[in-house]
KEFI-614749 format. One record per residue: residue number from 1; residue in one letter; chain; z, y, x of N, C-alpha, C in turn. Coordinates in steps of 0.05 Angstrom, whole numbers, plus 32768, in hexadecimal, padded with zeros to 4 digits. Layout:
residues N
R	n	res	chain	n.w	n.v	n.u	ca.w	ca.v	ca.u	c.w	c.v	c.u
R	NUM	A	A	Z	Y	X	Z	Y	X	Z	Y	X
...
This chain:
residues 198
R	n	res	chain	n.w	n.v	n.u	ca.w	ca.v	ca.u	c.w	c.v	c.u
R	1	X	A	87BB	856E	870B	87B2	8582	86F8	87A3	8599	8705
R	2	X	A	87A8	859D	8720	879D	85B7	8729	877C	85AF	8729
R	3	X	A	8776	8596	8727	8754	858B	8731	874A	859C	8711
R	4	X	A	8756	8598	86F9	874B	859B	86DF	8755	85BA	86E2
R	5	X	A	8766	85CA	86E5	876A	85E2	86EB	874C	85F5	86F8
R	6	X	A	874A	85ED	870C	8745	85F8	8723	8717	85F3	870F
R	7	X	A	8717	85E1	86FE	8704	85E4	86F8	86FD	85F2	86D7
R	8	X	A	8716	85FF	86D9	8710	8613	86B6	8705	862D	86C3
R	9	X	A	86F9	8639	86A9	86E7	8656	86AE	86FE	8661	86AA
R	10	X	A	8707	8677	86B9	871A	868A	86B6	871E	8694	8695
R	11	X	A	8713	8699	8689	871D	8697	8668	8723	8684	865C
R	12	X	A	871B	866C	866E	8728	8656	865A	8748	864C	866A
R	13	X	A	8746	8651	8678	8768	864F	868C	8779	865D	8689
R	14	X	A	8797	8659	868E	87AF	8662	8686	87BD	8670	869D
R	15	X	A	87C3	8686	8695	87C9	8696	86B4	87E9	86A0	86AC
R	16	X	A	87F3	869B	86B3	881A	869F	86B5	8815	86BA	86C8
R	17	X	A	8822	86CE	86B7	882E	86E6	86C8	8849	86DA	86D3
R	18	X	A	885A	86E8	86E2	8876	86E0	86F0	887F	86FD	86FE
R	19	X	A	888D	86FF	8702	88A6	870E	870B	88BF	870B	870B
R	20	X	A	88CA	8706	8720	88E8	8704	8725	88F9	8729	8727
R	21	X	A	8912	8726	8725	8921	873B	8733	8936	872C	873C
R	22	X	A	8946	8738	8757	894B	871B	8765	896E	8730	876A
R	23	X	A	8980	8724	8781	899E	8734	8786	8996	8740	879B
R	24	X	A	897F	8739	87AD	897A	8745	87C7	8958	8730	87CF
R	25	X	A	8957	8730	87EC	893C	8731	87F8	8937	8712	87FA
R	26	X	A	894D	86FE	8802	8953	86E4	880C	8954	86CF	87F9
R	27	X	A	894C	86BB	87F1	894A	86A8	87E3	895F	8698	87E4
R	28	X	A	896B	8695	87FE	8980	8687	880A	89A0	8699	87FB
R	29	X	A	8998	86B6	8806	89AA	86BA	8804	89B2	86C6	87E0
R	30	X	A	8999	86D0	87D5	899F	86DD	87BB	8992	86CA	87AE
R	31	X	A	899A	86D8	8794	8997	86C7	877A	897E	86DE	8766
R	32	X	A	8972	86C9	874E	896A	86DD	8741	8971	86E3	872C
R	33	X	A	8974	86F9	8723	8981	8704	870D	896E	870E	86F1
R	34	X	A	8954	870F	86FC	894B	8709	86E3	8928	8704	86E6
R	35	X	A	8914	86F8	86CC	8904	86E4	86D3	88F2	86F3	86B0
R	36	X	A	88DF	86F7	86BE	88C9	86F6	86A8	88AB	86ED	86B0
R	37	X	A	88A7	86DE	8699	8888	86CC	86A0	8875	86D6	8684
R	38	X	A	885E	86DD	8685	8851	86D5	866A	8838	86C2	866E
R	39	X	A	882C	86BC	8664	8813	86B1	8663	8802	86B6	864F
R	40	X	A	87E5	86AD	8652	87C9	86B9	864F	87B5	86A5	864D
R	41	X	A	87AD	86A9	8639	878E	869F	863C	8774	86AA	8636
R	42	X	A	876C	86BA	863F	8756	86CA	8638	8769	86E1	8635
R	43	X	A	8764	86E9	8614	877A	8707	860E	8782	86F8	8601
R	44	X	A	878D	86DC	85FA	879E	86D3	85E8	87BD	86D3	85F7
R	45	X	A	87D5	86DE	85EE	87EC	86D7	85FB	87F5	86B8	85EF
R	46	X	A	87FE	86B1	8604	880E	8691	85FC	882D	8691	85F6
R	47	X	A	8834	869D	8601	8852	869B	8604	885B	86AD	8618
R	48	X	A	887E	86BB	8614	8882	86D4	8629	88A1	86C4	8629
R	49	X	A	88AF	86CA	8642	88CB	86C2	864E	88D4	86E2	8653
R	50	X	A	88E9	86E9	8650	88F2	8700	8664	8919	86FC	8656
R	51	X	A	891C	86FB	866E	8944	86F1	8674	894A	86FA	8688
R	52	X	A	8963	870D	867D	8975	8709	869C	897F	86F2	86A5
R	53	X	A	8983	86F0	86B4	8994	86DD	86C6	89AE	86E3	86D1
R	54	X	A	89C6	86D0	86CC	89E0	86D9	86DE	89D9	86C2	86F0
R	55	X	A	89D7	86D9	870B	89DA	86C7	8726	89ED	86BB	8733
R	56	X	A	89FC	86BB	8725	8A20	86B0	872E	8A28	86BE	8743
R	57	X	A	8A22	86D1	874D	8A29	86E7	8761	8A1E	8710	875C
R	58	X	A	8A38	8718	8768	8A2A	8739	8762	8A11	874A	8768
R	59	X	A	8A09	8750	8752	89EB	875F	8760	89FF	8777	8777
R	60	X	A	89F2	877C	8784	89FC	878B	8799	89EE	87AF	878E
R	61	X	A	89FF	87BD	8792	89F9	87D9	8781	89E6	87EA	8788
R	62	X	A	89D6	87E8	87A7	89B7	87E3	87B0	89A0	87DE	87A7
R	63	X	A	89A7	87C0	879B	8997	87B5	878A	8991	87B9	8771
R	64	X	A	89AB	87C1	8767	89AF	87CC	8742	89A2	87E6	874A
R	65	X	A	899C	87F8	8753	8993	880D	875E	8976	8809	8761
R	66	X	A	8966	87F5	876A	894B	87F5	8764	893F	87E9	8748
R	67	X	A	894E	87D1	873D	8941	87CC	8725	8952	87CB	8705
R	68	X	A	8969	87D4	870F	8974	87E7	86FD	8989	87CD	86F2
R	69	X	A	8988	87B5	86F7	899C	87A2	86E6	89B3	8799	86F2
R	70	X	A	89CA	87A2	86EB	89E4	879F	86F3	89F8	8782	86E7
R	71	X	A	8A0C	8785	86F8	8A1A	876E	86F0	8A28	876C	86CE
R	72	X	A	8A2E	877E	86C7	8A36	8787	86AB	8A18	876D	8698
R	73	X	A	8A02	8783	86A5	89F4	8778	868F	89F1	874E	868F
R	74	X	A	89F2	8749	86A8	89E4	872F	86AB	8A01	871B	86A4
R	75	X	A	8A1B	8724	86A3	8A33	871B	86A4	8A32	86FC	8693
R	76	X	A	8A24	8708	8672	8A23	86F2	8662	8A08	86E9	8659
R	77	X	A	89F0	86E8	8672	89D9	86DC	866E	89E1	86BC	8677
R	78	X	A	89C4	86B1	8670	89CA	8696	8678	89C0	8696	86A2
R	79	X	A	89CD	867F	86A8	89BE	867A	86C6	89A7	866F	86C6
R	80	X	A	89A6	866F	86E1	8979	8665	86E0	8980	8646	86CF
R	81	X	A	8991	8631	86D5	898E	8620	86D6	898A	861C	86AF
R	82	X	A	8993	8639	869F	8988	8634	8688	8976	863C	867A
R	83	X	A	896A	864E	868F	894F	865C	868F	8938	8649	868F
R	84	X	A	893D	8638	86A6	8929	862B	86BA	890D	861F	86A8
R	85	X	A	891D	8607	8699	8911	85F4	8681	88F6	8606	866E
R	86	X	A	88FC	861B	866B	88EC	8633	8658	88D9	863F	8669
R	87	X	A	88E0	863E	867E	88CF	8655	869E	88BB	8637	86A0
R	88	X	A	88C5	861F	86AE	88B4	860C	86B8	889C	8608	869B
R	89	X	A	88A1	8604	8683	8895	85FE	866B	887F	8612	866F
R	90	X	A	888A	8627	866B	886E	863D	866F	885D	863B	868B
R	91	X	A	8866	862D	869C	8854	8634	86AE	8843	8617	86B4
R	92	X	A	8849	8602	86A1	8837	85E8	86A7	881E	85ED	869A
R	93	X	A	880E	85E8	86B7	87EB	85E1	86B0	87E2	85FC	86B6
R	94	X	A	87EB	8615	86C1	87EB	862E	86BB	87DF	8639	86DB
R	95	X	A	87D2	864B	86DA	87D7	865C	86F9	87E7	867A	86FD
R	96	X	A	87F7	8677	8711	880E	8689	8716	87FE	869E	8724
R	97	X	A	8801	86B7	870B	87F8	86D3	8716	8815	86DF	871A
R	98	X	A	881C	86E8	873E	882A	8702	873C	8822	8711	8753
R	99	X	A	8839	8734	875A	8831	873C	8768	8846	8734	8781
R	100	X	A	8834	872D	8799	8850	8726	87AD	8854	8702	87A3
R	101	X	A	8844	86FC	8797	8849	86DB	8796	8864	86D7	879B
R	102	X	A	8859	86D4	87BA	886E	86C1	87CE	888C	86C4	87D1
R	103	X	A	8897	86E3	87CC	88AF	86EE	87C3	88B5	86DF	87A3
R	104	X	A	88B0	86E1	8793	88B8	86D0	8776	88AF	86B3	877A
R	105	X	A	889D	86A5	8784	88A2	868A	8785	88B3	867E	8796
R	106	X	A	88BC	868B	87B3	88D6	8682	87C1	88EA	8685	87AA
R	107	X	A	88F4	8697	87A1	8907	869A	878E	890A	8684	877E
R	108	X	A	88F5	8689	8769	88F6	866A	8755	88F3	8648	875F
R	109	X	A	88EF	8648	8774	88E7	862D	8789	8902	862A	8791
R	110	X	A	8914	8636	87A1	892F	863B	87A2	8942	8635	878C
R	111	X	A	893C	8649	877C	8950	8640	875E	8949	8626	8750
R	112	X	A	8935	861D	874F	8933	8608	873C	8942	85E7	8751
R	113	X	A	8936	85F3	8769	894B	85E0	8789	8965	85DC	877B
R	114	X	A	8973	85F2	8770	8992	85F2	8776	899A	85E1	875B
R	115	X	A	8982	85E8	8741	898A	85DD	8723	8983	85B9	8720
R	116	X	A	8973	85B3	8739	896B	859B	8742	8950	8595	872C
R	117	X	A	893D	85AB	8727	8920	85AE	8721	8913	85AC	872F
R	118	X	A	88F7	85A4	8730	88E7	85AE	8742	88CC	85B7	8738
R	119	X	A	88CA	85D3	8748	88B5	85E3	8740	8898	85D6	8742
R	120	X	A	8884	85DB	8731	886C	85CB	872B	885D	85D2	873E
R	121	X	A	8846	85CA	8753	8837	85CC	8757	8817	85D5	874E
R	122	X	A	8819	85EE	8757	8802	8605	873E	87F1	8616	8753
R	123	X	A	87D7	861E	874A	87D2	8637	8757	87D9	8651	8758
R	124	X	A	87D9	865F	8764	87EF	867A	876A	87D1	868E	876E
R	125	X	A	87CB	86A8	875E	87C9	86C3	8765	87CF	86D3	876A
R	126	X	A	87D1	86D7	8783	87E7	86F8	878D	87D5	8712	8788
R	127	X	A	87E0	871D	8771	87CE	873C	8768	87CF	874C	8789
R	128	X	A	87EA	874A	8798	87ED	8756	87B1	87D5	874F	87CB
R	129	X	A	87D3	8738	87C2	87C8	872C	87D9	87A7	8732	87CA
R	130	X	A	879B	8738	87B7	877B	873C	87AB	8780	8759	87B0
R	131	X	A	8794	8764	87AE	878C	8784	87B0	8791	878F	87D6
R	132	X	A	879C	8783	87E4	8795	8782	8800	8780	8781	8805
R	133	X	A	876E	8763	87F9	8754	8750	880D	8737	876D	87F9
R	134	X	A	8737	8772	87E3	8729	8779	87D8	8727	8792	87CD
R	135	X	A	873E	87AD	87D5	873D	87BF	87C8	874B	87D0	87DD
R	136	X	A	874B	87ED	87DF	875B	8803	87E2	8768	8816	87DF
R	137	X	A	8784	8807	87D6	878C	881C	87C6	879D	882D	87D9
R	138	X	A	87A6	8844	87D5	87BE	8851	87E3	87CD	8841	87F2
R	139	X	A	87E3	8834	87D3	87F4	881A	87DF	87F9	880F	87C8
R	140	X	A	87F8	87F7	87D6	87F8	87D6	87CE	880F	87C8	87BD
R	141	X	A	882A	87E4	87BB	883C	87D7	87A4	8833	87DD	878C
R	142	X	A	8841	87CD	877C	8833	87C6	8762	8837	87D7	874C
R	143	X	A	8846	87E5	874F	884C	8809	873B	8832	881A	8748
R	144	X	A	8834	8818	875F	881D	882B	8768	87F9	881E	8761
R	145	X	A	87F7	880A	8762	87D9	87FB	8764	87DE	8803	873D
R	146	X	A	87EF	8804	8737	87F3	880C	8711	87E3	8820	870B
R	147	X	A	87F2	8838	8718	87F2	8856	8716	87D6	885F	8721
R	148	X	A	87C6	8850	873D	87AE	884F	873F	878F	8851	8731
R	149	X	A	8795	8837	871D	878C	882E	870A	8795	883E	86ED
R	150	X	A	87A3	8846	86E9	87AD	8855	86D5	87C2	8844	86BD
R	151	X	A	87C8	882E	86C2	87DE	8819	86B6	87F1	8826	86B5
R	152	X	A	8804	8829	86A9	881B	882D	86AC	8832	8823	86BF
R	153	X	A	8841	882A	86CE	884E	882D	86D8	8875	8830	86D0
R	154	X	A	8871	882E	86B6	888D	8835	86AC	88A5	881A	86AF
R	155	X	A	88BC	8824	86B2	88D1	880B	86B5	88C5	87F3	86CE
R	156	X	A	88B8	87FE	86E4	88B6	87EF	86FF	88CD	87E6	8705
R	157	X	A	88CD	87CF	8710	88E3	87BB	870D	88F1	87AD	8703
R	158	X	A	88E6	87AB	86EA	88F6	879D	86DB	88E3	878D	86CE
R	159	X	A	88EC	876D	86D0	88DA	8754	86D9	88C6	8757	86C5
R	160	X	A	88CB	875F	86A0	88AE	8757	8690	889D	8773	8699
R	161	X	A	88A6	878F	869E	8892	87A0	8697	8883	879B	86BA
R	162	X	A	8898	8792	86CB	887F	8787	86EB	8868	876B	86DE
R	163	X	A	8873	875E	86CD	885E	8749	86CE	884C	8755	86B8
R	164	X	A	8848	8765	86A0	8832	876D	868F	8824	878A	869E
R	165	X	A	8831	8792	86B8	8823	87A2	86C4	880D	8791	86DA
R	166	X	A	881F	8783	86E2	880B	8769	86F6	87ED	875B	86E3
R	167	X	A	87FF	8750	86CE	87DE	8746	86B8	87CD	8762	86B4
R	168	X	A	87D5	877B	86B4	87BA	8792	86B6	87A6	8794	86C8
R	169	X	A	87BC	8793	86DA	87AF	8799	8703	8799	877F	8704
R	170	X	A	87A5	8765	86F9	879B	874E	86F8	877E	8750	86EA
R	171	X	A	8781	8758	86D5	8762	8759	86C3	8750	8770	86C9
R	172	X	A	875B	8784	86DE	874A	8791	86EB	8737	8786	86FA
R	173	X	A	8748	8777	870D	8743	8767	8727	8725	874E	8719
R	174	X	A	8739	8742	870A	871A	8731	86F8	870E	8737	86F5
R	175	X	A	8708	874F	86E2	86EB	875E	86D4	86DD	8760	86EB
R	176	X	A	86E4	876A	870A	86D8	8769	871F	86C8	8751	8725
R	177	X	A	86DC	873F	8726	86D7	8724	8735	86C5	8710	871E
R	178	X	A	86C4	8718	870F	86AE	870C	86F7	8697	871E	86F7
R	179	X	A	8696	8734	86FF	867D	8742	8700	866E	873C	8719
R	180	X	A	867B	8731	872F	8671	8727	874E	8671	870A	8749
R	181	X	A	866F	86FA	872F	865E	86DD	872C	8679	86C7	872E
R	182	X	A	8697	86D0	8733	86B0	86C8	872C	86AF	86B5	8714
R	183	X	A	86AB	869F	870D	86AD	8694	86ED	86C8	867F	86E9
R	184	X	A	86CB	8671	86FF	86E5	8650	86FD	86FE	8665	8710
R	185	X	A	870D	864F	870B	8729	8653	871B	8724	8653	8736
R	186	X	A	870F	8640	873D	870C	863A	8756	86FD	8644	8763
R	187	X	A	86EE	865A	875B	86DD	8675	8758	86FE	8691	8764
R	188	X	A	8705	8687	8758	871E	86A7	8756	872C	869B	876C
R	189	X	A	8731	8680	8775	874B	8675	8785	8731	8677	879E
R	190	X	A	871F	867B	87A8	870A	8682	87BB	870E	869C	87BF
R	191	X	A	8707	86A8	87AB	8708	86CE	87AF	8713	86D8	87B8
R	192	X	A	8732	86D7	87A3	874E	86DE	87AD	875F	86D1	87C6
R	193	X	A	8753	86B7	87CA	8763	86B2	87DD	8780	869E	87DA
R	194	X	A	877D	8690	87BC	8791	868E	87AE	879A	8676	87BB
R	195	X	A	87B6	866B	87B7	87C1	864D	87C4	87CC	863C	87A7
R	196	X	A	87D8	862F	87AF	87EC	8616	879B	880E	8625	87AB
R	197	X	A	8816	8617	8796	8832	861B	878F	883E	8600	87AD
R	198	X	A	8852	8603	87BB	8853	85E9	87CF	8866	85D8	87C7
């Protein structure tokens, strides 16, 4: 699918936002606790996910401290493994926009390992990795490249308002890259620098 992907005009292709919030830094060692995706086609929305997750272990009070979700709340969510089915659905045939990619797809590549899924093979845009190769901002986290631009910034960290802040930063980044002769997937996966899912 990526051959028929990789040859749609960016308006006509499906771009999955993503964001994880995870128990800690390690894939191995933490779990994620909660998971929002939407998708896109042009300005049409397709479909939006946003769930906590109980990780079957304690967020550590560090962590509840940066993105605000505690054990109380996730106690009686479902686990990834009933998440998963709804997350994989939205993201077939799709290209995976986040910021920091490679941090949320270890995560979900990991979890879907343990539910005995396996994650699809897709193209990946890291907003982090286009606003390094192509831009200067102050800095490169994703509240700040917001606040730059003038996006909002409100409720940072917490998985849907990071991923509809990412699709802004994102359609910045396009309007650019379509005004410099950008038109296919395979146009933007040149530009940016973009990979597949492994």
């Amino acid at each position: 699918m990526l051959e028929v992907t990789e040859k749609l005009k960016i308006d006509e292709a499906v771009f999955t936002f993503l964001d994880v919030e995870t128990t800690g830094l390690s894939p191995r060692a933490a779990r994620v606790c909660e998971v929002a995706a939407i998708n896109f086609c042009g300005a049409d929305r397709l479909g939006t996910l946003s769930e906590l997750v109980n990780p079957g272990m304690p967020i550590p009070p560090e962590v509840s401290r940066i993105h605000g979700i505690t054990d109380t709340m996730v106690k009686d969510s479902p686990s990834f493994g009933g998440v998963a089915p709804r997350l994989l659905a939205l993201l077939e045939n799709s290209v995976i926009v986040a910021h920091n990619a490679e941090f949320d797809l270890k995560f979900l590549q990991a979890e879907c390992e343990r539910v005995g899924l396996r994650f699809p093979k897709l193209y990946v845009v890291d907003t982090l990795l286009i606003a390094r190769k192509n831009w200067k901002f102050q800095s490169n986290r994703l509240g700040n490249i917001a606040a730059e631009l003038n996006i909002s910034s409100e409720g940072w960290h917490r998985a849907l308002n990071d991923v509809e802040m990412t699709r802004k930063i994102f359609e910045h980044f396009i309007s650019a890259f379509k005004a410099a002769g950008v038109v296919t997937v395979a146009d933007l996966m040149e530009k940016c620098g973009g990979k597949t899912t492994s």
